[in-house]
C-alpha positions in Angstrom: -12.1 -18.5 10.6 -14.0 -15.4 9.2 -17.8 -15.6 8.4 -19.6 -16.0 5.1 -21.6 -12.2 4.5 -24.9 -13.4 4.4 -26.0 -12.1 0.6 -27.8 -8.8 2.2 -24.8 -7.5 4.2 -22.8 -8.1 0.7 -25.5 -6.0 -1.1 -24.9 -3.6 0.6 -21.5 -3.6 1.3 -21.0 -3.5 -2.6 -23.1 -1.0 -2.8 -20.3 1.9 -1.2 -18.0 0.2 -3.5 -18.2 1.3 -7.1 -16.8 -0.8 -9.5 -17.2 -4.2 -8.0 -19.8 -6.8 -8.4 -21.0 -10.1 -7.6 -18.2 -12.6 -9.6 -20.2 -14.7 -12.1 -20.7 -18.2 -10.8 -19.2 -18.0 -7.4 -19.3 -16.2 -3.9 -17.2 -13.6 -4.9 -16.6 -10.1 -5.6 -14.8 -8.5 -9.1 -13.2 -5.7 -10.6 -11.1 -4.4 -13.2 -8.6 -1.6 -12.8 -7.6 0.0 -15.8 -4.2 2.1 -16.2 -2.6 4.8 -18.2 0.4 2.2 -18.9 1.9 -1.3 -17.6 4.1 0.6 -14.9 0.9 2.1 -13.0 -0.7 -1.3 -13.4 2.6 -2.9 -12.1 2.7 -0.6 -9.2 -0.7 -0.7 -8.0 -0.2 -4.9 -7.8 2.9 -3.6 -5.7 0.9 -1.7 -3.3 -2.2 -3.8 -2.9 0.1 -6.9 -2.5 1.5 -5.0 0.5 -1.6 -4.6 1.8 -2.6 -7.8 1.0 0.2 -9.5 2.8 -0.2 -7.6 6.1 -4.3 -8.7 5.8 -2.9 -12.2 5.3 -5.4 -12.4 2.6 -4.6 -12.6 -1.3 -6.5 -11.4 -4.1 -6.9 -13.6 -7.3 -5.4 -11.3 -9.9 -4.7 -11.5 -14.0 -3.0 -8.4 -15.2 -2.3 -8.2 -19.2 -0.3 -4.9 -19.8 -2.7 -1.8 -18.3 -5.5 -3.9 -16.9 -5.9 -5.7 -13.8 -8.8 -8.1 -12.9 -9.3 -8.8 -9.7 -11.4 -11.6 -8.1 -12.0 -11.2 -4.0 -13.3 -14.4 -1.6 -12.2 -15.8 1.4 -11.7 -19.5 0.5 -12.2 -21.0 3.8 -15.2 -19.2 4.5 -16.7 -20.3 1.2 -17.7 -16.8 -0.1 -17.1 -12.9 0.6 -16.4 -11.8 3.9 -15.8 -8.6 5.7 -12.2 -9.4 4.8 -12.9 -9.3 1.4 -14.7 -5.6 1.9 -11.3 -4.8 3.6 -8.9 -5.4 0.9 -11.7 -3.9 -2.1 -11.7 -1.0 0.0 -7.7 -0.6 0.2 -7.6 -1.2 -3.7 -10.1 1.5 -4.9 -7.4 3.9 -2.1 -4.7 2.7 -4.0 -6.0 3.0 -7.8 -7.0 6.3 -7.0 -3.5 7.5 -6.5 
């Protein structure tokens, strides 16, 4: 079972990621992706659900045509872990392409 960041260690891990922040109401970490179009929306879920897979950890996702939300927490662990850091990380790589 992974660790719970305490809410320092998640400061400043958020810190080197722009874009994300603390989820409203919950241990948790957000971002939204916007697009040029539904197809490089589409194939950024693609990708990060790849990467996702082989992490064995899954991102809590809404996409409406361009835009992607994305909510990251390790439920088990009852809030963000380094996990989480791990798969925000491999997002921003894979937006940026």
């Amino acid at each position: 079972m992974r660790k719970k960041m305490t809410a320092e260690a998640r400061a400043d891990a958020l810190a080197g990621l722009p874009g994300w922040a603390p989820a409203k109401d919950r241990d948790a970490i957000a971002k939204t992706f916007v697009f040029d179009d539904f197809n490089h929306a589409f194939g950024f879920m693609t990708r990060a659900a790849l990467v996702a897979e082989k992490l064995d950890h899954h991102p809590e996702w809404f996409n409406v045509y361009k835009t992607v939300a994305v909510t990251l927490a390790t439920h088990d662990a009852g809030g963000v872990t380094e996990l989480d850091i791990t798969l925000a990380k491999a997002m921003d790589r894979l937006a940026a392409r």
